[in-house]
C-alpha positions in Angstrom: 5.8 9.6 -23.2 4.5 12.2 -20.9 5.7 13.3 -17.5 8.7 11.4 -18.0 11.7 12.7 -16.8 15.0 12.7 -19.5 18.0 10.6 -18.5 20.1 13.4 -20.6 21.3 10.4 -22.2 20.1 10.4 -25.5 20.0 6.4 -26.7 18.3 5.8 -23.4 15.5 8.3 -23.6 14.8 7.5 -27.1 14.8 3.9 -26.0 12.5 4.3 -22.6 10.2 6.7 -24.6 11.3 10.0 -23.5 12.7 8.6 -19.7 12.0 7.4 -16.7 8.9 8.0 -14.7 8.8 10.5 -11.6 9.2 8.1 -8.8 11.6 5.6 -10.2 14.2 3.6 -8.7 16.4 2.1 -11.1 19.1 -0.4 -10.0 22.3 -0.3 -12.1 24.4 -3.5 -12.3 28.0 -3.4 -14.1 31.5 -5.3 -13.4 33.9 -3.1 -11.2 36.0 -3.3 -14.3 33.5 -1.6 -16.8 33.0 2.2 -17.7 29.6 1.9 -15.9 30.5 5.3 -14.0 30.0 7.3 -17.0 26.6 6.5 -17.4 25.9 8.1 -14.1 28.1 11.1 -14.4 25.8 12.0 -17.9 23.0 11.5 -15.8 23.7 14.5 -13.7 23.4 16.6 -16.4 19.7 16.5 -16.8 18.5 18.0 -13.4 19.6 18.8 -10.1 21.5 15.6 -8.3 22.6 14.4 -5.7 25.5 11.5 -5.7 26.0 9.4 -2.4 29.4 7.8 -2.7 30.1 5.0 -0.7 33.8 3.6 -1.8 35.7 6.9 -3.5 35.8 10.1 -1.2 33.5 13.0 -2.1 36.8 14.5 -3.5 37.6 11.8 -6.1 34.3 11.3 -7.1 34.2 15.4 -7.8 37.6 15.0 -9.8 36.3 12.6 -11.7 33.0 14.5 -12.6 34.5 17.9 -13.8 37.2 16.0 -15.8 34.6 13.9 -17.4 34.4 14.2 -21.5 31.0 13.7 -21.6 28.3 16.7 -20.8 27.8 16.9 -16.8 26.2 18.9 -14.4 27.2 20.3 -11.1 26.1 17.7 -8.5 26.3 17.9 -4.8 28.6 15.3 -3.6 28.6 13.7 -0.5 30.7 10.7 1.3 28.4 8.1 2.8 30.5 7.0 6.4 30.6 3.2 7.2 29.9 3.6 11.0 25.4 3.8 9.9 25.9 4.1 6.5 21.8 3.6 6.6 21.4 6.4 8.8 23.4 8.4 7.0 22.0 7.9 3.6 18.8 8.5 4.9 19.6 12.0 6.4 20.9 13.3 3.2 18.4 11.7 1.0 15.7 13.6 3.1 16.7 17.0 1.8 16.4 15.9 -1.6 14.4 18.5 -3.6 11.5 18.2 -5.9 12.5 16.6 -9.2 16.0 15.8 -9.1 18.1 13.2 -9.5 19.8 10.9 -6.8 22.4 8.3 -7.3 24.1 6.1 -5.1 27.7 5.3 -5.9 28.0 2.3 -4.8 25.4 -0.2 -2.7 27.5 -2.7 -1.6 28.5 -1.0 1.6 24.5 0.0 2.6 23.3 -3.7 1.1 25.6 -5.2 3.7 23.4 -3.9 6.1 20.9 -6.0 8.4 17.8 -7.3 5.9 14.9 -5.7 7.7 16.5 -2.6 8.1 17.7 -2.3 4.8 14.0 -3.4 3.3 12.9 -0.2 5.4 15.7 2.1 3.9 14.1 1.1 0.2 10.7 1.4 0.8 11.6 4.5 2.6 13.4 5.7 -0.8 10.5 5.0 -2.9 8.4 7.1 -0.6 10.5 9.3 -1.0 11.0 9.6 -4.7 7.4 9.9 -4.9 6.7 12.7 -3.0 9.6 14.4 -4.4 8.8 13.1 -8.2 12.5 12.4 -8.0 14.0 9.5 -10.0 17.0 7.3 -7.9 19.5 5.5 -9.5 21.4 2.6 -7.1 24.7 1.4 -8.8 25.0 -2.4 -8.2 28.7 -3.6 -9.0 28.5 -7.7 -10.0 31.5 -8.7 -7.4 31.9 -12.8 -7.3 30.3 -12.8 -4.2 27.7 -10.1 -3.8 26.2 -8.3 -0.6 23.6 -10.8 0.7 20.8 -8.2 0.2 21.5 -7.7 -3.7 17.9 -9.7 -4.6 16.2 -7.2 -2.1 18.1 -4.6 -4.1 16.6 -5.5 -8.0 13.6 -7.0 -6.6 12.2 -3.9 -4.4 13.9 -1.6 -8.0 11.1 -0.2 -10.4 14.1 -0.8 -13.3 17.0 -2.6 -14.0 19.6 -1.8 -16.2 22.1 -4.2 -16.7 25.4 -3.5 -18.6 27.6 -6.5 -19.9 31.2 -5.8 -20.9 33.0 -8.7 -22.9 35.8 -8.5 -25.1 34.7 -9.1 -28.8 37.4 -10.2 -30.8 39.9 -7.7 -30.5 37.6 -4.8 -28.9 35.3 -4.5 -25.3 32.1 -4.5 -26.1 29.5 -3.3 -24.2 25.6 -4.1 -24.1 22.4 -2.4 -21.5 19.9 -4.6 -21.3 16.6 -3.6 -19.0 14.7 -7.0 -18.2 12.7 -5.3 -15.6 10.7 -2.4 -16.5 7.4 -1.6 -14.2 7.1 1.7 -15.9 6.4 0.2 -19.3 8.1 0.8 -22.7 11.1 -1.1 -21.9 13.1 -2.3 -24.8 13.2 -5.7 -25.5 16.5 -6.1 -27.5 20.0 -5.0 -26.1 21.5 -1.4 -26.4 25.2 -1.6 -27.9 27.0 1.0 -26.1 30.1 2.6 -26.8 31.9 3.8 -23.5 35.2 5.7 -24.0 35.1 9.6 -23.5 31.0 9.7 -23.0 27.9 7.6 -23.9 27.4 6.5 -27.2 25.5 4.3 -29.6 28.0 1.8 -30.7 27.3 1.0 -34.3 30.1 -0.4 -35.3 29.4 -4.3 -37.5 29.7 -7.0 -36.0 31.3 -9.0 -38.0 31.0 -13.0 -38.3 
């Protein structure tokens, strides 16, 4: 589809019909124990991006880029403080350039935040990613009990792209779903995913 912008993952952007609009905010949900990073470390090979870490230092996160398998880029890196994370986020995001990417690694730390200010923080990202025809990328982790704000989180999203790890058998099996969609073209069946070294299409058989 036109003016979309590529993932620079290559079952996804045949899937969303060519990407993800300028403007969107996806939110990412994934166990803690999944392989859900390597979806966003692919994702910074398609454009300029900027990763917000949250939990990991700047310096792990980094590591864990340039020793990544799968084609990366060169993000800019930066540690998101727990004093006013909010504040924070929003100083850095605000020198975002035109058409990149940003992701936020993870949200639990800025959803714990107070509800009305952190309703302001994500309208002010959507602004934000509109002016900049930027696409945002928040990565959810599904903890038992979740930040009180997560529904504010997937509600105020454009997209959400939910991965489910099980163990199959004797293998982990992996599936990204996208029930919610506001740009259109969403798939409706799930996305078997193969994450060891990089993102692939699983197609292995299932068998019965």
């Amino acid at each position: 589809m036109a003016g979309r912008l590529e993932t620079g993952i290559d079952v996804l952007d045949r899937k969303l019909d060519g990407g993800l609009p300028p403007g969107c905010v996806v939110a990412y949900t994934a166990k803690p124990a999944s392989q859900s990073e390597l979806l966003l470390y692919e994702l910074t090979a398609a454009r300029g991006t900027l990763y917000l870490t949250t939990e990991r230092t700047d310096d792990v996160v980094r590591h864990a880029i340039e020793s990544s398998m799968s084609r990366v880029g060169s993000p800019t890196v930066r540690h998101i403080n727990e004093g006013d994370p909010l504040e924070e986020a929003n100083r850095l995001i605000s020198a975002l350039p035109d058409g990149a990417n940003l992701i936020i690694d993870t949200m639990d730390v800025l959803e714990e935040s107070d509800q009305d200010d952190y309703l302001e923080f994500l309208n002010g990202l959507k602004t934000h990613m509109l002016e900049t025809g930027s696409v945002a990328v928040l990565h959810c982790l599904k903890r038992p009990n979740p930040p009180s704000n997560r529904p504010t989180t997937e509600h105020a999203a454009d997209a959400v792209f939910d991965l489910q790890t099980d163990l199959g058998g004797t293998e982990i099996e992996n599936h990204l779903t996208i029930p919610k969609f506001r740009g259109g073209g969403a798939p409706v069946e799930s996305i078997k995913l193969q994450l060891s070294e990089r993102v692939e299409i699983d197609t292995s058989r299932d068998i019965a």
